[in-house]
C-alpha positions as CSV (number, residue, x, y, z in Angstrom):
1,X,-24.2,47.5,22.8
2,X,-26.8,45.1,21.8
3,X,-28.8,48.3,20.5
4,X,-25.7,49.1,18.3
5,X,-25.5,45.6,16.8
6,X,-29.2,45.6,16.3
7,X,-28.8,49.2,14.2
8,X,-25.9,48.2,12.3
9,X,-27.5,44.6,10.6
10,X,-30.8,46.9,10.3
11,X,-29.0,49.2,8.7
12,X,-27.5,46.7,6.0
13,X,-30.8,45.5,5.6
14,X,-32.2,48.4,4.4
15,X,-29.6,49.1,1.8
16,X,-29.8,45.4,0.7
17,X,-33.3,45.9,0.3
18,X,-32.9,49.5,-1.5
19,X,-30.5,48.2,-3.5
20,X,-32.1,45.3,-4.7
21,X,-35.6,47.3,-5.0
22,X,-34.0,50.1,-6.9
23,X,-32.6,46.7,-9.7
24,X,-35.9,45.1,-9.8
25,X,-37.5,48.8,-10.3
26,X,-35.8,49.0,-13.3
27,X,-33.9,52.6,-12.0
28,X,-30.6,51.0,-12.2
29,X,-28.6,50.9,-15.8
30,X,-28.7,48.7,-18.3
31,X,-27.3,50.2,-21.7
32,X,-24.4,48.7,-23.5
33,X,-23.6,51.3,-25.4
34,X,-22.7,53.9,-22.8
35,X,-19.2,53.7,-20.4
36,X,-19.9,52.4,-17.3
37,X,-19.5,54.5,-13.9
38,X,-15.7,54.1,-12.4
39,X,-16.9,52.7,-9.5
40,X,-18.7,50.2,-11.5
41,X,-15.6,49.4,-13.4
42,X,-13.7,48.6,-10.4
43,X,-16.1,46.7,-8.9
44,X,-16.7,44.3,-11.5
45,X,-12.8,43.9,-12.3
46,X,-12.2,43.5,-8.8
47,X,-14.9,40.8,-8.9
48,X,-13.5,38.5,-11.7
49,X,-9.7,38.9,-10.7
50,X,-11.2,37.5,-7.3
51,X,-13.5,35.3,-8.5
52,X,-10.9,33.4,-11.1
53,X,-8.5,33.4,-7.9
54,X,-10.5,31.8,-6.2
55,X,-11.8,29.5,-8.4
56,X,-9.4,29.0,-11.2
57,X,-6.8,25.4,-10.6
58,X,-3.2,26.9,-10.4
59,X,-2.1,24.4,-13.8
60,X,1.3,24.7,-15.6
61,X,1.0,24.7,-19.4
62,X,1.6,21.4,-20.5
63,X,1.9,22.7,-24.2
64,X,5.6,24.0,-24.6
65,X,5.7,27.9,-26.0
66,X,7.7,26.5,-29.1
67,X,7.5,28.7,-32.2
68,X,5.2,26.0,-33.9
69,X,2.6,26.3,-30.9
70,X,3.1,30.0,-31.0
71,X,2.3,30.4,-34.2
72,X,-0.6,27.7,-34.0
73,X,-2.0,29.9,-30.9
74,X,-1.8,33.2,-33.3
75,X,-3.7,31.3,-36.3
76,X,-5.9,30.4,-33.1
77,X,-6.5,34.0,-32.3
78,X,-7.0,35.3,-35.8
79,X,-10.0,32.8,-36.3
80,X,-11.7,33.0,-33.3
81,X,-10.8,36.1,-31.2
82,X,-9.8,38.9,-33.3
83,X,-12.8,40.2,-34.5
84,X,-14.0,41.1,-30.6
85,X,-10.3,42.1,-29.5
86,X,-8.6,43.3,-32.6
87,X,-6.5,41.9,-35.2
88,X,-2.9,40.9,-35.7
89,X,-2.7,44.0,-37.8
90,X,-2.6,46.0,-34.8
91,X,-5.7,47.6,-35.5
92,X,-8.6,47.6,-32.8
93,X,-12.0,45.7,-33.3
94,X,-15.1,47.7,-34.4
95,X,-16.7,45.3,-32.3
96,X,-15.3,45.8,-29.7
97,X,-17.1,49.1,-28.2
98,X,-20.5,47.3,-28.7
99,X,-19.8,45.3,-25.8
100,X,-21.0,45.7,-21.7
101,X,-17.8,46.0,-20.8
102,X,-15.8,46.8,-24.0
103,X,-13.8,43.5,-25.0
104,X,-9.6,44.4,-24.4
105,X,-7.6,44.5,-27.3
106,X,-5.4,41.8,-26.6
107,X,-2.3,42.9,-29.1
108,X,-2.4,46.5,-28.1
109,X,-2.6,45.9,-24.8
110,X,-1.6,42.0,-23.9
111,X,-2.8,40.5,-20.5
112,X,-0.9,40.4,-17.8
113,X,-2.2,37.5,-15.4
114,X,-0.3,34.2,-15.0
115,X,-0.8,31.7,-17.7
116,X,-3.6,29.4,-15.6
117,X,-5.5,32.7,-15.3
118,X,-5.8,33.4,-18.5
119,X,-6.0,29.6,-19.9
120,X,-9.4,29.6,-17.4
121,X,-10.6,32.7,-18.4
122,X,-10.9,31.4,-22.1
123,X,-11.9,28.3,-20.9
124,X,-14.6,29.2,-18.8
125,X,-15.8,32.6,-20.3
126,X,-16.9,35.8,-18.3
127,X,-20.6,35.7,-17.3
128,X,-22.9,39.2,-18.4
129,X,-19.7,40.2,-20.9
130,X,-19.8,38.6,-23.9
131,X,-16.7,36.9,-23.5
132,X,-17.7,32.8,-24.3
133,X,-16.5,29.9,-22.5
134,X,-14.7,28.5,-25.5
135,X,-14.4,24.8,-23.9
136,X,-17.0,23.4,-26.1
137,X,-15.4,25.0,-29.3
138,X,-11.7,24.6,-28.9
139,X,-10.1,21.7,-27.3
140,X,-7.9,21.9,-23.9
141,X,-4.6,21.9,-25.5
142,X,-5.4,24.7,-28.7
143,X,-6.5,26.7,-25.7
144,X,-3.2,26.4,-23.8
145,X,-1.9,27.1,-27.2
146,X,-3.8,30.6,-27.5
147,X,-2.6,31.1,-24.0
148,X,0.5,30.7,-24.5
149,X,0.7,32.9,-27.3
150,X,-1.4,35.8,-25.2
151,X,0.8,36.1,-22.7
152,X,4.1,36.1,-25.0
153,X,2.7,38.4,-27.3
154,X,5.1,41.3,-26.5
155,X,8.2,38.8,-26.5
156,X,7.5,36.4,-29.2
157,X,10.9,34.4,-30.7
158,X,11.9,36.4,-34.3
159,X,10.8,33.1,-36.3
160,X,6.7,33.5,-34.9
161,X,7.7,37.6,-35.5
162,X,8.5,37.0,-39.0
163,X,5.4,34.7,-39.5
164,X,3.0,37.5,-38.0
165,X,4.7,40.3,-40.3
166,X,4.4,38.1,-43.1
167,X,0.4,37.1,-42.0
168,X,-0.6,40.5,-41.3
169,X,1.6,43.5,-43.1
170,X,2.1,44.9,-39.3
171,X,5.1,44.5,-37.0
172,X,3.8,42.9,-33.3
173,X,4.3,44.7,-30.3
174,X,8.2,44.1,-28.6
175,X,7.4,45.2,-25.3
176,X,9.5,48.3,-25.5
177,X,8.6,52.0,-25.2
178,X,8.2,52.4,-28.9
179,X,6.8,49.3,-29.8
180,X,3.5,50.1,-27.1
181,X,0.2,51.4,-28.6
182,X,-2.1,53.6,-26.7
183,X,-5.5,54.4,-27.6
């Protein structure tokens, strides 16, 4: 038995090692501009979920989703985030592909995490992506506002609709079968 024990860590060893040989080697890679492997994909969105779980405080929005703060959280978007994760005018960022992952387009596809998820994902940024932490740009309750508005963006009251068709030319996504954008 202890032989088996004594294999099995030896084992993980070696493929710690390997691994972290083949990295430093340089065989592993590196380019942006390429899609990464599924498994990598998985890997590294199992990893933030987890990690923001883990980490993130559980906080109610103290900023209530009234049309003024929704429409403050879309003037909010349009300034700072559109132009990695695509514009009011439903149409997707060209910068968006030049990214290690590719940065979501937020009004074609809204997130779908609980508000204090999102509010410390903007807050805190995602290490090796691109995304900033925005805490130093944006104060607490503008990004609560921005949060707010992300994860209403499909069901937005008709006066913050109105504003948005009148700001952009383009209708915002309702949430329904016809009103969802696939790429």
């Amino acid at each position: 038995m202890r032989n088996f024990v004594l294999g099995i860590v030896i084992t993980i060893l070696v493929l710690l090692i390997g691994g972290l040989g083949l990295a430093l080697l340089g065989f592993l890679p590196t380019r942006a501009n390429h899609a990464p492997p599924d498994m990598e994909r998985h890997f590294a969105m199992s990893a933030l979920d987890n990690s923001v779980e883990r980490h993130a405080p559980r906080l109610n929005n103290p900023v209530p989703p009234t049309d003024e703060n929704l429409i403050e959280g879309l003037k909010i978007y349009t300034m700072n985030c559109a132009l990695c994760h695509g514009g009011i005018d439903r149409q997707p960022s060209t910068l968006a592909k030049s990214f290690y992952p590719p940065a979501p387009n937020l009004i074609l596809h809204p997130p779908d995490d609980e508000e204090w998820h999102v509010f410390y994902v903007i807050r805190t940024g995602v290490r090796y992506s691109g995304m900033p932490a925005w805490d130093k740009t944006l104060s607490e309750p503008q990004i609560w506002k921005l949060t707010a508005f992300l994860t209403r963006v499909e069901k937005l009251p008709p006066s913050v609709q109105d504003y948005w068709k009148q700001s952009s030319g383009a209708a915002p996504p309702t949430g329904t079968p016809e009103g969802h954008d696939h790429e």
